[in-house]
C-alpha positions as CSV (number, residue, x, y, z in Angstrom):
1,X,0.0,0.0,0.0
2,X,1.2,3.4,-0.8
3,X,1.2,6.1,1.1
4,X,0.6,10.0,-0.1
5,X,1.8,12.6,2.1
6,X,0.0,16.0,0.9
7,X,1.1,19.6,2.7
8,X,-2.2,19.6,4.4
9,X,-1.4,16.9,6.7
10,X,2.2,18.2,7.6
11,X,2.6,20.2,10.2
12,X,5.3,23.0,11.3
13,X,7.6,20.9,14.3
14,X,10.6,21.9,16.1
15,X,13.9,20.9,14.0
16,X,11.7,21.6,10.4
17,X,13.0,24.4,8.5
18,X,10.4,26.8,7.3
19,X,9.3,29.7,5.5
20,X,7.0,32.1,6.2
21,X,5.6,35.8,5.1
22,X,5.0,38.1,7.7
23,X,3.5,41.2,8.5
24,X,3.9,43.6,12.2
25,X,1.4,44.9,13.6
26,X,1.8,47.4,16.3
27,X,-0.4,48.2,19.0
28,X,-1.9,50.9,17.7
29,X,-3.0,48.8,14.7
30,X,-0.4,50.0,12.4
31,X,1.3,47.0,9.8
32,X,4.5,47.4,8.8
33,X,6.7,45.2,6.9
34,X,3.4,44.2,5.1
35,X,3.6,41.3,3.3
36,X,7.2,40.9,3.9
37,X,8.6,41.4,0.5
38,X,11.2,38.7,0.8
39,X,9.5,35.4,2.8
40,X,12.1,34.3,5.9
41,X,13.7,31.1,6.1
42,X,14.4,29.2,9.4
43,X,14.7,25.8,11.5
44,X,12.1,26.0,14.4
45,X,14.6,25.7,17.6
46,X,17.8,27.4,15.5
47,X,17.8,30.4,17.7
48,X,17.7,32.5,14.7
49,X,15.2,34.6,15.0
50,X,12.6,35.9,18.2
51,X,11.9,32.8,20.3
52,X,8.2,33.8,20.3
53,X,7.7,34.2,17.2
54,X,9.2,30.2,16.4
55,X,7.3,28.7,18.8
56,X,4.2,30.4,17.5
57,X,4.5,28.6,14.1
58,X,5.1,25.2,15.3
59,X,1.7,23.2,14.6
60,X,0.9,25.8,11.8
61,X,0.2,23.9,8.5
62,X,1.1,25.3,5.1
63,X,-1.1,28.5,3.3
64,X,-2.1,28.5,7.3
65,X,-2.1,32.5,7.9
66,X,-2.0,32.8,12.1
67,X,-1.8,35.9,14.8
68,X,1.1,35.7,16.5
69,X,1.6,37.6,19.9
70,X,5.1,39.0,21.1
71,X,5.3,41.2,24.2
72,X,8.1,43.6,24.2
73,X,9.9,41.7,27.0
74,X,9.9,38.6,24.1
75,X,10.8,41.1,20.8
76,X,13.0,43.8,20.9
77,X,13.2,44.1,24.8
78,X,11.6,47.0,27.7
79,X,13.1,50.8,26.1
80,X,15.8,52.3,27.7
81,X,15.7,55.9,28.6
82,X,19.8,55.2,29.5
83,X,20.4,54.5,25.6
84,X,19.0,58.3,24.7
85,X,22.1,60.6,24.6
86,X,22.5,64.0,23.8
87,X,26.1,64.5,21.8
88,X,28.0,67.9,20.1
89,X,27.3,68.2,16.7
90,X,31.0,68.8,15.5
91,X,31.1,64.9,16.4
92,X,30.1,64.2,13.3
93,X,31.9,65.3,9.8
94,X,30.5,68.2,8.4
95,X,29.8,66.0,5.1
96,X,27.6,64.0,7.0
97,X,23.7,65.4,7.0
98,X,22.3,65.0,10.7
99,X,18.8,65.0,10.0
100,X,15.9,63.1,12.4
101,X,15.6,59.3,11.7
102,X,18.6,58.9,10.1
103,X,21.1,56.1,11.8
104,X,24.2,56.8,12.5
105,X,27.0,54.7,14.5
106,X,28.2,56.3,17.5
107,X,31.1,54.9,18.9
108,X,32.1,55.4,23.0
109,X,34.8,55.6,24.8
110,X,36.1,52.1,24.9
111,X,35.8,52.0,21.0
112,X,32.6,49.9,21.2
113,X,30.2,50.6,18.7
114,X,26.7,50.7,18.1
115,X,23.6,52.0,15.6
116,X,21.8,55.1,16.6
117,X,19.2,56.6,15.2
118,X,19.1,60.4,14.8
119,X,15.7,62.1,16.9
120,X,16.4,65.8,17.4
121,X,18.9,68.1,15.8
122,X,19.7,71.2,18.0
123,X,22.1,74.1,17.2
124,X,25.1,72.4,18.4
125,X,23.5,69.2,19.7
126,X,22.2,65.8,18.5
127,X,19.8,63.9,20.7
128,X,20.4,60.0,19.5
129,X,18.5,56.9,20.3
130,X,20.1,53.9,20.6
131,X,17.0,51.8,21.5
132,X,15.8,49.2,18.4
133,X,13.3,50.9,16.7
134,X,10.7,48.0,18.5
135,X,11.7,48.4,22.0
136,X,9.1,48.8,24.2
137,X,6.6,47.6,22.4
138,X,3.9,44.7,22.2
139,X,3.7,43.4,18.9
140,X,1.2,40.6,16.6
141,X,3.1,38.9,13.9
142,X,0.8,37.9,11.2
143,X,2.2,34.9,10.1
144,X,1.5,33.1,6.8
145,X,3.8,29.5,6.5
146,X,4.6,29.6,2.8
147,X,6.7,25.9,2.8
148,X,8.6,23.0,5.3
């Protein structure tokens, strides 16, 4: 006797690499990313991408579109009013155009670096955020499983 395994009875298990389209949603409703130009590759358990968001696909079934929750505390982590800094203008070439939600990388004193993102532009200051543009935030993944 044969046996036909169709994409309906398959289902999304830890170890399986998948793909899958998504779209974020942010508490106030808004969707960005939508439809996730470019569908994202993974293996459920590789530690690639947010925990949350992996676990929420296993049991999903192919074409199966499912809301996903992710509290900040799972995504992108609480924000941090330490990671705002306020830094002199002449630290950045002149050639360089400061303007708000640009990202620039800031380096510190111990020459470790990190990506900013530009909020105010003052006379002779630059307020930068070094928080991920996510933090602080609940979020819904809407999650379509394109393949195993």
């Amino acid at each position: 006797m044969e046996s036909h395994m169709t994409t309906e009875n398959v289902i999304a298990e830890r170890g399986k690499s998948v793909t899958i389209r998504y779209t974020i949603i942010l508490e106030d409703g808004t969707r960005i990313r939508e439809g996730a130009t470019k569908p994202l590759t993974f293996k459920i358990g590789g530690r690639k991408i947010l925990p949350a968001l992996e676990e929420g696909v296993v049991g999903m079934r192919v074409n199966e579109v499912k809301q996903i929750p992710v509290s900040s505390e799972q995504g992108y982590g609480r924000y941090k009013e330490e990671l705002v800094i306020k830094v002199d203008r002449k630290m950045f070439p002149d050639d360089i155009k400061i303007v708000p939600g640009r990202t620039v990388q800031y380096q510190n004193r111990d020459g470790e670096r990190a990506n900013f993102v530009v909020q105010v532009v003052e006379n002779d200051k630059v307020v930068l955020d070094g928080n991920h543009p996510l933090a602080g935030q609940n979020l819904v993944y809407e999650v379509e499983l394109v393949s195993l």
